[in-house]
C-alpha positions as CSV (number, residue, x, y, z in Angstrom):
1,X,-6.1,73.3,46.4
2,X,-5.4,73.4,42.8
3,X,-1.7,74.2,43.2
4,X,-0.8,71.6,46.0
5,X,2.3,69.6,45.1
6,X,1.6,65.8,44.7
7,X,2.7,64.2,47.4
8,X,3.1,60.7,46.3
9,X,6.0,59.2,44.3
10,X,6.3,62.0,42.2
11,X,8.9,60.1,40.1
12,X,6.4,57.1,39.6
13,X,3.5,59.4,38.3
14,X,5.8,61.5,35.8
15,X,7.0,57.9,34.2
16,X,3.4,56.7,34.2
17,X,2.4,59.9,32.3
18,X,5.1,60.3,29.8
19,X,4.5,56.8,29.1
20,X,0.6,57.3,28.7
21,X,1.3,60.4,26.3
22,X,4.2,58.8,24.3
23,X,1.4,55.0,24.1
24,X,-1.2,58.0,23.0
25,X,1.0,59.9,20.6
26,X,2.4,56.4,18.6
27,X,-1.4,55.1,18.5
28,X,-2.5,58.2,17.0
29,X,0.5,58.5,14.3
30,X,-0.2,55.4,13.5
31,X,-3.9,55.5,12.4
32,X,-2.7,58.6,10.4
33,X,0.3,57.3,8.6
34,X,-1.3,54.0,8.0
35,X,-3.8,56.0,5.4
36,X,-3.0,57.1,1.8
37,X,-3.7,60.6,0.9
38,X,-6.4,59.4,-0.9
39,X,-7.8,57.8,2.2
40,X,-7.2,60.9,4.2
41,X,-10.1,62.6,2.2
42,X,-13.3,60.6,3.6
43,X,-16.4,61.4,2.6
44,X,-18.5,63.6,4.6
45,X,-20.3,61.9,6.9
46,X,-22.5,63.6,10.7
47,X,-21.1,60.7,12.6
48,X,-16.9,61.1,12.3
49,X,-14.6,63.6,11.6
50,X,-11.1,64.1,8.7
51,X,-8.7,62.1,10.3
52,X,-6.7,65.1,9.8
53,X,-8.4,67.6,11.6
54,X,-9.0,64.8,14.3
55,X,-5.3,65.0,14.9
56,X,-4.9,68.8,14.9
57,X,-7.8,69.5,17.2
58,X,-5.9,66.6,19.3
59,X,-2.8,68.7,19.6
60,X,-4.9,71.9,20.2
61,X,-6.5,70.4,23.3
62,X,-3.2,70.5,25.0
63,X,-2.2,74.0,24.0
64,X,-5.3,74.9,25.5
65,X,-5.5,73.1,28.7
66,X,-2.2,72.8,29.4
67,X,0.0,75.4,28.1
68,X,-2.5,78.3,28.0
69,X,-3.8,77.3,31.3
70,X,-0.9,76.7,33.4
71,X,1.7,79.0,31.8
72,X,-0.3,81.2,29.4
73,X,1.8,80.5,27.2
74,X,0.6,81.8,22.8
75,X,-0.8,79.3,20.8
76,X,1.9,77.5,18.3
77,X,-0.2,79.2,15.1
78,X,-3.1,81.7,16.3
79,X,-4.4,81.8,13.0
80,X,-5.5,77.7,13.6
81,X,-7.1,78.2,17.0
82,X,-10.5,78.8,15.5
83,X,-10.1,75.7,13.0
84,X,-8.7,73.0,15.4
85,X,-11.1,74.4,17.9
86,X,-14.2,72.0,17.7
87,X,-16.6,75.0,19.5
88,X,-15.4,77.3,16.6
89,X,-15.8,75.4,13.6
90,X,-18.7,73.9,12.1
91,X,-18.4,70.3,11.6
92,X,-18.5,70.6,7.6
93,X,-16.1,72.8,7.4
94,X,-13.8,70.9,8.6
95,X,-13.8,68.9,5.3
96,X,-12.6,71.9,3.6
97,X,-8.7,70.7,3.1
98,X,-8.3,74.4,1.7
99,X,-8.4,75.7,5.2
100,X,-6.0,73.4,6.6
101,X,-2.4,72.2,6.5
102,X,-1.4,69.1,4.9
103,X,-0.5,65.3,6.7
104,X,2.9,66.6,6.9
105,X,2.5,69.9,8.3
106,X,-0.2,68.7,10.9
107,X,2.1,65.8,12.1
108,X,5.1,68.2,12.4
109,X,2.3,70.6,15.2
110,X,1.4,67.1,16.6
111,X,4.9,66.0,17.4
112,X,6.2,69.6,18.5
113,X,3.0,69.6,20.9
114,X,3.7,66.2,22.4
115,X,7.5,67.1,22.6
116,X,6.1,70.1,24.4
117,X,4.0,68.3,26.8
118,X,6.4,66.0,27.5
119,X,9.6,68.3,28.4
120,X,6.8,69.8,30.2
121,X,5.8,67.3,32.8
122,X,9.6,66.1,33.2
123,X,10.8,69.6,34.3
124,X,7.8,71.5,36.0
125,X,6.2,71.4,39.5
126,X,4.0,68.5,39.6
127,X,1.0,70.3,40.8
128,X,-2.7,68.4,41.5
129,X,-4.0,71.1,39.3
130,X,-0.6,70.0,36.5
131,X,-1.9,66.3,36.7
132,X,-5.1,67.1,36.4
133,X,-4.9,68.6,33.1
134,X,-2.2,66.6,31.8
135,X,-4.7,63.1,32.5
136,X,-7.9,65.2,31.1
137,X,-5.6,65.9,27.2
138,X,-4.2,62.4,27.5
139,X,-8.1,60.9,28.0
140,X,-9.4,63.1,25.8
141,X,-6.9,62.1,23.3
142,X,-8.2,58.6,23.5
143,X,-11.1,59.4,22.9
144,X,-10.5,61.0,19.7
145,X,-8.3,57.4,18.6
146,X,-11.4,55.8,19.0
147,X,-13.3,58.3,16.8
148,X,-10.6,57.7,14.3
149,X,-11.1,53.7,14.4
150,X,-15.0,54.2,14.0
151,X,-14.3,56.9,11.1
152,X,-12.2,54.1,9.8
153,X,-14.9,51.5,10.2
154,X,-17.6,53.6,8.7
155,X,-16.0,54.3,5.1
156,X,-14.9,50.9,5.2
157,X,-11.2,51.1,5.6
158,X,-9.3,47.8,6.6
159,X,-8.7,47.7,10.3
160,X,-5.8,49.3,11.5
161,X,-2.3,47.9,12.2
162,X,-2.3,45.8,15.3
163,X,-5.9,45.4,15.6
164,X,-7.5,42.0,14.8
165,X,-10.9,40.2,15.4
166,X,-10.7,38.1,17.9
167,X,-13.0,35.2,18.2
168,X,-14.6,34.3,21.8
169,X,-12.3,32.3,23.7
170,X,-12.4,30.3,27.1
171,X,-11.5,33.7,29.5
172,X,-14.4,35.7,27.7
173,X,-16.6,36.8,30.7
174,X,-19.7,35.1,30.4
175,X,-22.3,36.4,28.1
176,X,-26.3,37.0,29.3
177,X,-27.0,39.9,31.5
178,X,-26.8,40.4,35.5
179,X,-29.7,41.7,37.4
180,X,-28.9,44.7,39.1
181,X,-30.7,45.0,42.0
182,X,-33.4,47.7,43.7
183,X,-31.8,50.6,45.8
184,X,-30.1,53.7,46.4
185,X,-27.2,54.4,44.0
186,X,-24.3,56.9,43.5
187,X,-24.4,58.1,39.9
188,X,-20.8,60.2,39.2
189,X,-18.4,61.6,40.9
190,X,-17.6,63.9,44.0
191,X,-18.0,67.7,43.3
192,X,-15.0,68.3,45.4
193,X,-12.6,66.3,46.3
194,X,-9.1,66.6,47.5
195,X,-8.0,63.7,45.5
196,X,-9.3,65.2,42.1
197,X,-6.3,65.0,40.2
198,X,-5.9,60.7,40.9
199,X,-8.5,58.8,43.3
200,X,-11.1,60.8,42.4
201,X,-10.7,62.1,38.8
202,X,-13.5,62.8,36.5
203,X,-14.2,65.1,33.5
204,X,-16.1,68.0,34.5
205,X,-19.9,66.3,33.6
206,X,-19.4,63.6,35.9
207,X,-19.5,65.8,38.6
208,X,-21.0,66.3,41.0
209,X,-22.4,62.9,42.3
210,X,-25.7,62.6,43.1
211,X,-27.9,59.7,44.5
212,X,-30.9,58.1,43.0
213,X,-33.5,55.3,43.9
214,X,-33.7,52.6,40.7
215,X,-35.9,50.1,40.3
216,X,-34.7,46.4,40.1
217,X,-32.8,45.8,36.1
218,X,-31.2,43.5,33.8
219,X,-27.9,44.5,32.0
220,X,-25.3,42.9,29.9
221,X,-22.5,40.9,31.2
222,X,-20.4,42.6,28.3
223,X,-20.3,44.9,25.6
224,X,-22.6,44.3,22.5
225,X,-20.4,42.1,19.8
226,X,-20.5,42.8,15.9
227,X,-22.4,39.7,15.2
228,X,-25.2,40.7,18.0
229,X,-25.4,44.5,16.5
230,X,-25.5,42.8,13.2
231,X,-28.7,40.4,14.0
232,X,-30.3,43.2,15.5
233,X,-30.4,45.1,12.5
234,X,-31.2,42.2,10.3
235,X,-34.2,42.0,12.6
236,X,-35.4,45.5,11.9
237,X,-34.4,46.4,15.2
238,X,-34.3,50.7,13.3
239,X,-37.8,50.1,12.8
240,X,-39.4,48.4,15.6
241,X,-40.7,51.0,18.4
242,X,-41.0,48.5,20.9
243,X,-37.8,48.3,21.6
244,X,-37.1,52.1,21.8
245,X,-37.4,54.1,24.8
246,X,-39.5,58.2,24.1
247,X,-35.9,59.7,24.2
248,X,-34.3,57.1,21.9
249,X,-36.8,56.4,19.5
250,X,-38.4,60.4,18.7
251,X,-35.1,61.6,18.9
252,X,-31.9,59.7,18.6
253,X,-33.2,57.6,16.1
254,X,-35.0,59.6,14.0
255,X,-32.5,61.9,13.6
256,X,-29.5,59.7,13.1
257,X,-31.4,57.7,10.6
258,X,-32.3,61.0,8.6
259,X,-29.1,62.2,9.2
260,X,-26.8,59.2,8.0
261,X,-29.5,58.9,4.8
262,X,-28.9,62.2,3.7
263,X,-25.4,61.5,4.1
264,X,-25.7,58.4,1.7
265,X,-27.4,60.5,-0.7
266,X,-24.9,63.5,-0.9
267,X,-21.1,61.8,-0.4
268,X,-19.2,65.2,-1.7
């Protein structure tokens, strides 16, 4: 099933991804370049990652899943794998700069990767199993811009280029939460599917589905703002047990909150 040519306007979905990779590679340059080198070397902290290594191990994930997978194809520098790879390196190490190319070297891999990718899915059989892969880097990809905004936003850096603070305006969905009601629900995705590669798509521990019965609950209409995070905090929401399920409160929280003040206490 894997290898079954997509049938449906193949021209269509090769624009839509070479326009999702190239949207993906300019967003990521641009929350590198937009850093000094001074700001490239943030302090260590458990919760992000060196914007550099974030971009290498970026670039890796395609080698891997892409070109080793679907052509077997060597590795662009061997001697990297083990460093870009996140199983492979612990996640100190990767402040070591010593072990690791510079901002121009790494954007020179990143580039030739993407270029790579790109030629890639304008030449080659468009396979389920090709688009499968080629969506999973690209959505992975994002999520590491996103761990590059936060690491951004927890030393403190100004926000990056094209992103503002909006204030609420008249379209804003409604704020308060929606009850969501008693019954059976699907939780994930199908295990198989022959539409894995586009209706059904999923990263691997979304699958299989499964049902569950839930009791009656209230959730919010959107995502948690700044200014409501902020109040809670004020409030002493860290230190109030109440509001904390078992899971959350003996083990998220505890640890996070050691963690991040250790962190505080050794920057280096």
């Amino acid at each position: 099933m894997g290898e079954r040519k997509v049938m449906t306007d193949e021209q269509s979905v090769r624009e839509d991804l070479l326009a999702e990779l190239e949207h993906t590679r300019q967003r990521t340059r641009q929350l590198i370049t937009s850093l000094s080198e001074a700001q490239l070397d943030v302090p260590y902290h458990p919760g992000v990652n060196p914007p550099l290594w974030e971009m290498g191990h970026a670039a890796f994930f395609y080698e891997v899943f892409v070109f080793n997978l679907l052509d077997g194809a060597p590795s662009f520098d061997p001697a990297m794998d083990d460093l870009w790879d996140s199983f492979h390196i612990e996640h100190r190490d990767r402040w070591n700069r010593d072990l690791f190319p510079g901002r121009v070297e790494t954007l020179d891999y990143f580039d030739t990767i993407y270029d790579r990718v790109a030629e890639r899915i304008r030449v080659q059989p468009l396979t389920d199993q090709a688009l499968y892969l080629y969506r999973y880097a690209i959505f992975h990809q994002n999520m590491h811009i996103e761990s590059l905004i936060w690491c951004r936003q927890t030393v403190g850096y100004a926000a990056p280029p094209g992103m503002t603070r909006e204030r609420s305006s008249p379209g804003t969905p409604a704020s308060g939460d929606t009850v969501i009601p008693a019954g059976r629900w699907l939780i994930g995705m199908p295990g198989e599917s022959e539409s894995f590669a586009t209706k059904d798509f999923a990263f691997d521990n979304e699958k299989p589905g499964f049902e569950v019965d839930l009791e009656s609950f209230a959730i919010s209409r959107q995502l948690v703002t700044n200014r409501e995070y902020l109040a809670f905090v004020d409030d002493g929401g860290y230190r109030r047990p109440e509001l904390w399920s078992f899971g959350g409160g003996s083990g998220w929280r505890q640890k996070w909150t050691w963690l991040w003040y250790m962190a505080a206490r050794n920057p280096s």
